[in-house]
N, C-alpha and C positions, 0 to 999 in steps of 0.2 A: 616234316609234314605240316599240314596249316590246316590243322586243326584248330579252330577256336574253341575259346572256354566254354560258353552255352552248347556249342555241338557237341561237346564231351559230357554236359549234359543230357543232354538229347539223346545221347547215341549208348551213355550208360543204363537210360530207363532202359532201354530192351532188356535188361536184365532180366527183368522183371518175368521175362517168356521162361525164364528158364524155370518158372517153378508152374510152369502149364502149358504155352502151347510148344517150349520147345522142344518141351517132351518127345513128342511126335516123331522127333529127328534121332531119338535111339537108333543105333544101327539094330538090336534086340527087340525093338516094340514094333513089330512091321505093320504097314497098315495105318493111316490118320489116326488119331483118337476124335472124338465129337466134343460139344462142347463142356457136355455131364461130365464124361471123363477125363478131364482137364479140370475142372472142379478139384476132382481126388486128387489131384498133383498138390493143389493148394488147401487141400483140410491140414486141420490140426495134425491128424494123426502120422501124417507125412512129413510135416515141416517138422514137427519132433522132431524127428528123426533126423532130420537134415537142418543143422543150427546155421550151417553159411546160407542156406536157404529163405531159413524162415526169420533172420533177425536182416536178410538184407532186403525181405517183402516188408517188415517192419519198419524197416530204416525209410525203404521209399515211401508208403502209405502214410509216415510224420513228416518227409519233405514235403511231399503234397500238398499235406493240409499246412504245412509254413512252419510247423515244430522243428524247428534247426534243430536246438538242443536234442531234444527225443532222438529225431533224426541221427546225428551225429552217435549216440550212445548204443540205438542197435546197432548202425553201421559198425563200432566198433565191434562189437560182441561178434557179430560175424566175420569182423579180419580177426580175429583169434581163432578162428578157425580156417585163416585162408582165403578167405572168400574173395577174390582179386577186385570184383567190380564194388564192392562195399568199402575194400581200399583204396581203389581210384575216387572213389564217394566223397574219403575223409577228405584224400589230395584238394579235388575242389571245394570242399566249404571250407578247407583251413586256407588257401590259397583265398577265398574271396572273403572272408570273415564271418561264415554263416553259421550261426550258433555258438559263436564264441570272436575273441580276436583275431584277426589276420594273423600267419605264421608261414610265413614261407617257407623255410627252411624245414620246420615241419611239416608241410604242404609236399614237398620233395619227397621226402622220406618215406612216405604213405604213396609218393607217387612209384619210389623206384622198387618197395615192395608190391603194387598194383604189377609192374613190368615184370617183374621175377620171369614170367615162363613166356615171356616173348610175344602177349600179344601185343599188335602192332598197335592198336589205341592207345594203350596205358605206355608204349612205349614212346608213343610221339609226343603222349603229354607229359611226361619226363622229362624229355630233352628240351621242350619248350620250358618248363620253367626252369630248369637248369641255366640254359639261356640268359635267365633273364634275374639271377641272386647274386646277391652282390657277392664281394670277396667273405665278409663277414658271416652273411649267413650260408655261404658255400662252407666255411672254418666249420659253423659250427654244425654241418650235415656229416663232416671227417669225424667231429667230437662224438655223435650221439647215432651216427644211423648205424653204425654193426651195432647196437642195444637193439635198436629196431627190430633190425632183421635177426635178432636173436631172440625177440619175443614173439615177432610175425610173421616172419619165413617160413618157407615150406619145410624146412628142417624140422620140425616142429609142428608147424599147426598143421598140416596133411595127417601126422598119427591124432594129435588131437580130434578132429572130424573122425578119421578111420574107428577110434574107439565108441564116439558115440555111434556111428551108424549100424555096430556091428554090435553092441547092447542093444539097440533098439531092435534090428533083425533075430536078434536070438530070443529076447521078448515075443514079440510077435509070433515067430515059428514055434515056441512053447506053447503060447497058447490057442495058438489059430488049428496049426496044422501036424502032422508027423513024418509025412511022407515029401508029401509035394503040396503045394497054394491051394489054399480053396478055389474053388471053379468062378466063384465071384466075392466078391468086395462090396462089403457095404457105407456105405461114409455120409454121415449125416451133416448138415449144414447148419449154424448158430440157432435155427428154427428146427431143429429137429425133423428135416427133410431130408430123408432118405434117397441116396445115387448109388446106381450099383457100376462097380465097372469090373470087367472081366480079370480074374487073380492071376493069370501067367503076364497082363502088361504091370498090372500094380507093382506084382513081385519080381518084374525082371531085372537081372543083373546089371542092367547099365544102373538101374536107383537103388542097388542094394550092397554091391561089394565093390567097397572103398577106391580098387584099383579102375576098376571099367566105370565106375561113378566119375570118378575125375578125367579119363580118358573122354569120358562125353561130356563132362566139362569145356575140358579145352577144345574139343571139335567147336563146339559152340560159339567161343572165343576169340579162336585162331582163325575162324572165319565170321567175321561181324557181318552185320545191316552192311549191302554198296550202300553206296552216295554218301551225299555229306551236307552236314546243314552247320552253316555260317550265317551270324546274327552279327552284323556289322552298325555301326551309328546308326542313329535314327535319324532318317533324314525327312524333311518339313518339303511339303509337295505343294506345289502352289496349287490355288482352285481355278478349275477351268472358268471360262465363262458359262454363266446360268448355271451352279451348284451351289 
């Protein structure tokens, strides 16, 4: 597939929906959220709870501002939890040299655990840099990626997340509730601004139990943004006349 590198850029910010509006696309949360209540997807008290979430909002928010390093260090913290787009993350900045030296072979590595569950993105930029390493640093992806994927693999980092989300749930349900969610949710913003949003979408199962968390995960995924944006040479346009 022909994917270029900046599109895998581009097309990994979406990520970014998943901690607000892709919300909305729970098969459990019926009904749009507004734009208050997509707020609550991104407080504190939710990204808690969800570490692939809130270190790969963190990771983006240092790209942004041009903090590679930063950048690169949440991204990790949330592939220890799996977090497949924070892996594809590492893939390109270790592949272009952003936040540290070029490393291809470790660029790969990060890219074939991004591919792990098949989505099509992470898998075509796989195989693109695959492509394109030499014999040597193909030897040395044989040497070192089962380590890899023995630290960042699903085998693994899925119960990791699983455990925190289900500490954080049982917190929560200790002290919120007994029975069933409060009827609303209150979540306050760095200014101490109060949003309320209704307690059966805050606490619903696709954001609370580990298995349907991740099943809406990959829905997400497994079907990205259509289209495609390719950033090719810059090319020098002559001036017409009278410009």
């Amino acid at each position: 597939m022909g994917i270029g590198r900046s599109s895998c850029c581009a097309l990994l910010s979406a990520g970014l929906a998943l901690t607000s509006i892709g919300v909305a696309r729970a098969q459990d949360a019926s009904g749009p959220f507004t734009r208050k209540q997509q707020f609550a997807f991104s407080s504190r008290a939710f990204l808690n709870a969800h570490p692939d979430m809130k270190h790969r909002k963190l990771g983006w928010d240092a790209y942004a501002a041009g903090d590679f390093v930063l950048a690169r260090a949440e991204f990790l913290k949330a592939a220890w939890y799996g977090d497949k787009p924070s892996q594809g993350m590492l893939a390109e900045m270790e592949w272009k040299g952003e936040g540290a030296d070029a490393d291809r072979a470790s660029a790969y590595m990060w890219a074939d655990l991004a591919a792990q569950r098949g989505y099509v993105l992470f898998v075509a930029v796989r195989e693109r840099y695959w492509r394109q390493l030499s014999e040597e640093e193909k030897e040395r992806v044989a040497q070192e990626g089962a380590r890899r994927m023995a630290d960042y693999g699903d085998a693994v980092a899925k119960e990791r997340l699983a455990r925190e989300m289900r500490r954080h749930a049982w917190d929560i349900k200790r002290s919120a509730w007994t029975a069933a969610p409060p009827r609303w949710v209150v979540i306050y913003d760095e200014h101490g601004v109060p949003t309320r949003i209704e307690g059966s979408r805050y606490y619903a199962p696709a954001f609370w139990e580990p298995e349907k968390y991740q099943a809406w995960q990959d829905a997400q995924w497994k079907d990205p943004p259509k289209g495609r944006v390719d950033v090719g040479e810059i090319e020098k346009v002559p001036r017409q006349a009278g410009e």
